[in-house]
C-alpha positions in Angstrom: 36.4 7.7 -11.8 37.1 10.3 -9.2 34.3 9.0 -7.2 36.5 5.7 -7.3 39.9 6.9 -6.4 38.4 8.5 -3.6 37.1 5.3 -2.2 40.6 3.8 -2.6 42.6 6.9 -0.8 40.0 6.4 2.2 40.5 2.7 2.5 44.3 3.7 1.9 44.1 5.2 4.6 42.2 3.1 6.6 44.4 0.2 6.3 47.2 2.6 6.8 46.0 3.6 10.4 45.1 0.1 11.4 48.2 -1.5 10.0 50.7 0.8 12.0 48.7 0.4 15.1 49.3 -3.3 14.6 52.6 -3.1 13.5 53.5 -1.0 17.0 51.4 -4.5 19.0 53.9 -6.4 17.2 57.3 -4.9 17.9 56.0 -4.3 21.7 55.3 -8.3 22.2 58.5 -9.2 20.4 60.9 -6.8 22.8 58.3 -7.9 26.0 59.1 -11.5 25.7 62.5 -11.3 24.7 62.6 -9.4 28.3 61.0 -11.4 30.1 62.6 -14.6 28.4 65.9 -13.3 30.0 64.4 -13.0 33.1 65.6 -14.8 36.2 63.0 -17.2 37.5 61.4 -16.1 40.8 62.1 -12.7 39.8 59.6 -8.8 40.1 57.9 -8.7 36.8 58.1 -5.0 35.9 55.6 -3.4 33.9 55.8 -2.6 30.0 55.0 1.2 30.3 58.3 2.0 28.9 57.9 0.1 25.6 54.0 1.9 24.9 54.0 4.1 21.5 51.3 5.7 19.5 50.7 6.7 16.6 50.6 10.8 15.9 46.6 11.8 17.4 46.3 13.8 13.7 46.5 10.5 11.9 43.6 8.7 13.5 40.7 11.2 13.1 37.4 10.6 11.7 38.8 7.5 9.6 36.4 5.0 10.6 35.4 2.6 11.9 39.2 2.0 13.6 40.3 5.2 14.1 36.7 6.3 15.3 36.8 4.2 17.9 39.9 5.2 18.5 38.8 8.7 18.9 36.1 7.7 20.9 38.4 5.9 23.0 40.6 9.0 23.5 37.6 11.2 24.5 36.4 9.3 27.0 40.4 8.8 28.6 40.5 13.0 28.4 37.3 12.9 29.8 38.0 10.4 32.5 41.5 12.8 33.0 43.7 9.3 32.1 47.4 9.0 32.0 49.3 9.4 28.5 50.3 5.4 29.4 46.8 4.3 29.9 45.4 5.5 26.8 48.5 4.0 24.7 47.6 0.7 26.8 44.1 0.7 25.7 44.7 0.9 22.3 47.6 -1.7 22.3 44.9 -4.0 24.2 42.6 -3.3 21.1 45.1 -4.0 18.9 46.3 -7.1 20.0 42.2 -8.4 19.7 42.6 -7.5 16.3 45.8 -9.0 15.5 45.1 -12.9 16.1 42.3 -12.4 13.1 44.6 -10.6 10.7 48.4 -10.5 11.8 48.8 -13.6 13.5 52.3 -13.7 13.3 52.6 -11.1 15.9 51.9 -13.6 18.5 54.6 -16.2 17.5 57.1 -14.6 20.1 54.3 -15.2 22.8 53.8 -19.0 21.9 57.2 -19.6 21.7 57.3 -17.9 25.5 54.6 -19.9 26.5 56.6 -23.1 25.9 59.1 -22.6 28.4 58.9 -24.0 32.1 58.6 -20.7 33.2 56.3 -19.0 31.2 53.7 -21.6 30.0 51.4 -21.8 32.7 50.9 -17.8 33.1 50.2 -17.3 29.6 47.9 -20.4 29.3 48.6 -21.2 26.2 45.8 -24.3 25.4 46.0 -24.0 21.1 49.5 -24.6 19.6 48.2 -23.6 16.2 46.7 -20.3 17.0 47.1 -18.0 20.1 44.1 -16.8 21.9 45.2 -13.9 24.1 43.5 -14.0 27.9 43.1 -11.2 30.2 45.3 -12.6 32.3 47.8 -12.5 29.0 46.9 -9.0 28.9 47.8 -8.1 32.4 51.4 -10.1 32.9 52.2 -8.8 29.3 51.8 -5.2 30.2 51.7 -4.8 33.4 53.7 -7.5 35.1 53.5 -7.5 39.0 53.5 -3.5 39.3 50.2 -4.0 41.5 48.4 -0.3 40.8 48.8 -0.6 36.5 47.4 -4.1 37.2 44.1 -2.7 39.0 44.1 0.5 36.4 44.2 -2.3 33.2 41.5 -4.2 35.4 39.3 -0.6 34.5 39.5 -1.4 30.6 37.7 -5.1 31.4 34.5 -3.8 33.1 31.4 -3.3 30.9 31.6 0.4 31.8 34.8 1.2 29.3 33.9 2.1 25.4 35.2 -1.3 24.5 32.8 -3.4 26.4 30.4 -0.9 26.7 30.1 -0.8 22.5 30.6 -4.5 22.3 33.7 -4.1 20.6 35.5 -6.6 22.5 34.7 -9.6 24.6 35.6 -12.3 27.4 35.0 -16.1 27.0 34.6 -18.1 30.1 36.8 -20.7 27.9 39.9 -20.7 27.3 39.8 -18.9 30.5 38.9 -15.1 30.1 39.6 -15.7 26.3 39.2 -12.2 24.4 38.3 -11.7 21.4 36.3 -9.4 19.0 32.1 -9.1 18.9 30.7 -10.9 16.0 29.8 -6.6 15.0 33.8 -5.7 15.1 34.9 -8.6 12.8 32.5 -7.5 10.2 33.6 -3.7 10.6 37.4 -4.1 11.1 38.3 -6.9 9.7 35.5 -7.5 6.7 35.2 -3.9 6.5 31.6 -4.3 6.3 28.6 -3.4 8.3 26.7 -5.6 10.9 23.3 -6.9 10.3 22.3 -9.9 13.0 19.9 -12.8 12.2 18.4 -14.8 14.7 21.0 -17.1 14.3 23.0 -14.7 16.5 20.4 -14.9 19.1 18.7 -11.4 18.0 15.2 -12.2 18.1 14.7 -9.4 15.5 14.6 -9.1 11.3 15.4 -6.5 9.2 12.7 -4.6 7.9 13.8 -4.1 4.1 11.7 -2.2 1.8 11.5 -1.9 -2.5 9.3 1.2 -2.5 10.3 4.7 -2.5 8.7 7.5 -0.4 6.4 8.9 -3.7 4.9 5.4 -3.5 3.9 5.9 -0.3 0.7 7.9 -0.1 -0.6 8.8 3.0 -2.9 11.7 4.8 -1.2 14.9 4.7 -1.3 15.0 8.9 0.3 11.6 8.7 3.4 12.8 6.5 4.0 15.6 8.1 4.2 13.4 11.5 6.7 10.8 9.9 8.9 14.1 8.9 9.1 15.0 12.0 10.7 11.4 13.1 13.2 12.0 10.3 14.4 15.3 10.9 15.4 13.8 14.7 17.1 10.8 12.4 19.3 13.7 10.4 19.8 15.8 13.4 20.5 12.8 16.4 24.3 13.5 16.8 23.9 17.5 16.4 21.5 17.1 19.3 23.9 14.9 21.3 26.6 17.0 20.8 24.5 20.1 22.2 24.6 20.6 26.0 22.1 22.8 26.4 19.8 19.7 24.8 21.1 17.2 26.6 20.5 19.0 30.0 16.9 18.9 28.9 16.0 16.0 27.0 16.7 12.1 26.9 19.0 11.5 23.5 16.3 8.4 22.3 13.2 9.1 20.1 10.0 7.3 20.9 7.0 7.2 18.1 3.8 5.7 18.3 2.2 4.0 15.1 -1.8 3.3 15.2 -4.4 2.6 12.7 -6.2 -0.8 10.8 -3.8 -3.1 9.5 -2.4 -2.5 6.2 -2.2 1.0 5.9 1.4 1.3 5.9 3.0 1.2 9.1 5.8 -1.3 8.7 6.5 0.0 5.0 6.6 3.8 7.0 9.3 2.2 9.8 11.2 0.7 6.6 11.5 4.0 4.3 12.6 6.1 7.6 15.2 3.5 7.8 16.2 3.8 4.2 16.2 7.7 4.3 18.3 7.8 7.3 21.0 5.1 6.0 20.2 3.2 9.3 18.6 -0.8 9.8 15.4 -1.3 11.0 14.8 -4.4 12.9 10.9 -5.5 13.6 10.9 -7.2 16.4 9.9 -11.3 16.9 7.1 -11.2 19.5 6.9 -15.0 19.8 10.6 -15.0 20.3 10.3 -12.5 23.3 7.2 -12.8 25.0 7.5 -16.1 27.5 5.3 -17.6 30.4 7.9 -17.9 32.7 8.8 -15.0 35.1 11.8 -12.4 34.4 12.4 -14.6 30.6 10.0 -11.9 28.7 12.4 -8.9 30.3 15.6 -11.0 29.8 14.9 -11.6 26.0 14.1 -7.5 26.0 16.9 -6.9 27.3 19.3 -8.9 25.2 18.0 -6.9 22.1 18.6 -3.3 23.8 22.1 -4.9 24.4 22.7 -5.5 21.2 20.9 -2.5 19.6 22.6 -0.2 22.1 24.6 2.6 20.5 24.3 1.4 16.9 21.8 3.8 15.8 19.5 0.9 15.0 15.8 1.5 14.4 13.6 -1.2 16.7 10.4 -1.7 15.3 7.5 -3.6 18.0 4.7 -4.5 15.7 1.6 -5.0 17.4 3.0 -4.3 20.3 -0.1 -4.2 22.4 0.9 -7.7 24.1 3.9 -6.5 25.3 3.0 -2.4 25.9 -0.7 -3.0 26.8 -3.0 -1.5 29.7 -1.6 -2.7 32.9 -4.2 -4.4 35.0 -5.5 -4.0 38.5 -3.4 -6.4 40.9 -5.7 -9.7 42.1 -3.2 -12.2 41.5 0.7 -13.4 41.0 -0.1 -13.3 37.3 -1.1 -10.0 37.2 1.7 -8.4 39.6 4.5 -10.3 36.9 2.6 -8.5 34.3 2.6 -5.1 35.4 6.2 -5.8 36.2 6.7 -6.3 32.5 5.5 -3.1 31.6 7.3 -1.7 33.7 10.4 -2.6 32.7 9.4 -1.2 29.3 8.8 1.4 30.2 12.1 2.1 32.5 14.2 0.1 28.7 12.9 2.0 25.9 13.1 5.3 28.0 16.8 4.8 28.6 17.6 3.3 24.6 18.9 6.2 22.5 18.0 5.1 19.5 14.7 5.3 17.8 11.7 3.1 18.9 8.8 2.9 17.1 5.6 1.0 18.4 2.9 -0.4 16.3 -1.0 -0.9 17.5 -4.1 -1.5 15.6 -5.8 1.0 18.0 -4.4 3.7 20.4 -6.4 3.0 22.9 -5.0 -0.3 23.5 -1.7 1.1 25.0 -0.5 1.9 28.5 -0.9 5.7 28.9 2.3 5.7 30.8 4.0 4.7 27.4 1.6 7.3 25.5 3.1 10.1 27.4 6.5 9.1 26.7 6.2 9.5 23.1 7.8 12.1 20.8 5.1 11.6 18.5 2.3 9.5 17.7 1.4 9.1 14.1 -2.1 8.1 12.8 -3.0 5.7 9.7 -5.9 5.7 8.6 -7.2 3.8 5.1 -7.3 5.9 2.6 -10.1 8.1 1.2 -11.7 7.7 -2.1 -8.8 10.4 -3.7 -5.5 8.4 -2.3 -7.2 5.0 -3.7 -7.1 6.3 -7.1 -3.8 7.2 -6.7 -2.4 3.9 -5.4 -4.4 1.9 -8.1 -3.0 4.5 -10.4 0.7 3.8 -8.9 0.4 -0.1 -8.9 -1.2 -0.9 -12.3 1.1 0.9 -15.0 3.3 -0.5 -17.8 2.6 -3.9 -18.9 -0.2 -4.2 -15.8 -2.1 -1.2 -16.9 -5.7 -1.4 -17.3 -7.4 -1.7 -20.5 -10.4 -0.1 -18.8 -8.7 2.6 -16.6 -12.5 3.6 -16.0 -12.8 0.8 -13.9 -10.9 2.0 -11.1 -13.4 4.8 -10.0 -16.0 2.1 -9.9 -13.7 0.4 -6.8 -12.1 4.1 -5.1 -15.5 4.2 -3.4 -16.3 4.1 0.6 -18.4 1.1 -0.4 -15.6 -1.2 -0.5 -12.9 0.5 1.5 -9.7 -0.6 0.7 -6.7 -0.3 2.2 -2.7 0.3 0.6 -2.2 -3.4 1.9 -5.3 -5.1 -0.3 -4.8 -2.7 -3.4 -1.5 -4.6 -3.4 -3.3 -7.9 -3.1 -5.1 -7.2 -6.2 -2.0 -5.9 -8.0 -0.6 -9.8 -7.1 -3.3 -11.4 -8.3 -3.9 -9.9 -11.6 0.0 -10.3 -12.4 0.2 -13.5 -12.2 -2.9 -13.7 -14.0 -1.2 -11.0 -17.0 2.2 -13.3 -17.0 0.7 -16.4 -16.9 -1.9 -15.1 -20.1 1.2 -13.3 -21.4 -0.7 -10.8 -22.0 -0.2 -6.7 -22.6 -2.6 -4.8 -20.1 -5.0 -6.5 -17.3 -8.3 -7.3 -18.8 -11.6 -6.3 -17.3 -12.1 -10.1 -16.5 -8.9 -10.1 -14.8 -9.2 -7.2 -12.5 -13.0 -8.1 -11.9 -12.0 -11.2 -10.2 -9.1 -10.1 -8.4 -11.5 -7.4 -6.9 -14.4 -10.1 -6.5 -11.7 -12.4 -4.4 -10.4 -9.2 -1.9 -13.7 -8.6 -1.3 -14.8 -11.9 -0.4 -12.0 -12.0 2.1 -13.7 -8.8 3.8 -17.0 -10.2 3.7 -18.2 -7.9 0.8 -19.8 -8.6 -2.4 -19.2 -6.1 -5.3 
């Protein structure tokens, strides 16, 4: 119950903060066009500094996601040594974003303006049903025709300032310069929920998501001790950030390196860091990305390191030896592109301070310029006789349990090899086989077969 009632004093709170920031957008447009509605035609448009309030600073800390992006916002105006007026304007202009999706109201004293003879063609009004504020909407609202607030406000548009730069906030060609929130900023501050893209929002990416546990992932001891190491950066990524001496001498990204056969856990590996940290993982589409036509392969790249940029997303490249392979000595056009490519890569995943992780079948495969930039490079190798036990141990238990337990030794041998990947195989196929029989333990007929048919597949005979 307590667990509860804090939830409810945080999202009290929440709505609070967000709610008086908005209310403060509201009364500011009301008194602005009541001003300017009285205005003579032909007249100076003064700016709106004098109408700017706040909120107290104390209210907005460490609430998020508003009032942590507020904060953000305020650091980087100290740090930038802003005016008192500019950082109020910032966070009206954020406000106002936010209000046409959840106090659209607040923009009924701008329609109403935006009917006149006067006013209708410099607010551009084009919806009578439902504003859509502009930049240029923006600019004559607060700052008029006072020439220098107009060029300072022109700052908070360029995709160097934390709202553009985040993708909190963006510009339509139409209506004209249209703003509006990222498809990432209605989920967090008006569903209150976080973002996960598809591909249906043009990320050529899907989330890795992953049933198992860490204890049912059983790996070399060298191996695990390597993943820790990418999870201890994961836990420690903002007290590193945050440390100057570190960030005089490293990059604030993480780059690993996964290699070994297929199916000894790689992806599962990339989906339980994920899960452990409390962050996405996203594997990224290869057939989505790669293209034959010049600069399209980097431009696809680029759009995910947009979008992944400063969301402490995990990207995952599985077998990423087409795109991160040896570069080739230069005899044609082709091969020039190509190295170009890699390049690029090389300069993206460098500069992306998130973690990367990169999958290969075989180390040798990859570009040793990308092999030196690596934090760490983890080895998977199929497992030895002792971890096959184990996972046919972990896999066939209640109903599924063997009613010949003996039978696993006969199959843990080098003989046959088998990898995490085709232990689960057989798991599938006696299952089905268990359900469909309705039956209580997998028979020695059962799990015969369902080793007889994974072998088959490897071109072994038992």
């Amino acid at each position: 119950m307590k667990n509860s009632n804090k939830k409810r004093s945080a999202q009290a709170s929440f709505d609070t903060i967000q709610e008086k920031e908005l209310q403060l957008a509201k009364a500011f447009l009301s008194k602005r066009c009541k001003y300017l509605e009285e205005l003579g035609e032909g007249s100076y448009i003064p700016s709106s500094i004098d109408l700017f309030e706040s909120i107290a600073e104390g209210e907005s800390i460490c609430i998020k996601p508003y009032s942590g992006l507020l904060h953000r916002m305020q650091q980087e105006a100290t740090k930038k040594d802003l005016p008192t007026y500019m950082m109020q304007a910032e966070r009206l202009i954020l406000a106002l974003a936010v209000m046409h999706y959840i106090m659209p109201s607040g923009w009924r004293p701008v329609v109403a303006l935006a009917k006149t003879e006067n006013w209708g063609f410099m607010l551009n009004q084009t919806n009578p049903h439902q504003f859509i504020p502009t930049k240029e909407t923006i600019l004559l609202l607060l700052a008029g025709d006072d020439f220098k607030f107009r060029q300072q406000l022109l700052e908070v548009f360029s995709l160097d300032h934390v709202l553009f730069r985040e993708g909190v906030l963006e510009l339509l060609h139409e209506p004209s310069s249209a703003i509006k929130l990222s498809e990432e900023y209605i989920n967090l501050l008006i569903k209150g929920k976080p973002y996960r893209p598809d591909f249906i929002s043009g990320f050529a990416a899907q989330q890795v998501v992953v049933q198992e546990e860490w204890e049912d992932l059983i790996l070399h001891e060298e191996t695990d001790r390597a993943l820790e190491d990418i999870t201890i950066w994961l836990a420690q990524r903002k007290n590193l950030a945050a440390d100057k001496l570190v960030n005089k001498r490293i990059k604030k990204g993480y780059r690993a390196l996964f290699y070994g056969p297929s199916g000894t856990g790689k992806t599962m590996s990339a989906g339980l860091i994920g899960k452990k940290a409390g962050v996405p993982v996203y594997k990224i589409d290869l057939s989505a990305v790669i293209s034959k036509y010049v600069g399209e392969t980097e431009k696809n790249l680029e759009a995910i390191f947009q979008k992944a940029e400063h969301r402490d997303w995990i990207l995952f490249f599985d077998e990423a030896d087409a795109l991160f392979g040896k570069r080739s000595q230069t005899q044609s056009a082709n091969d020039r592109f190509a190295n170009q490519e890699v390049a690029y890569l090389l300069q993206r995943i460098e500069n992306y301070d998130g973690l990367v992780i990169l999958s290969s079948n075989l180390k040798s495969n990859m570009d040793e310029a990308f092999t030196r930039r690596f934090q760490v490079m983890v080895k998977f190798s199929t497992p030895d006789d002792m971890m096959r036990r184990e996972l046919f141990s972990n896999v066939f238990d209640g109903r599924y349990k063997l009613q010949q337990p003996e039978m696993i030794a006969q199959v843990c041998n080098k003989k046959y090899n088998f990898t995490a990947a085709e232990i689960n195989n057989i798991f599938r196929y006696c299952a089905m086989r268990v359900l469909h029989q309705d039956m209580e333990g997998t028979s020695e007929a059962i799990f015969h077969n369902a080793v007889v048919s994974e072998l088959k597949k490897k071109g072994k005979a038992l």
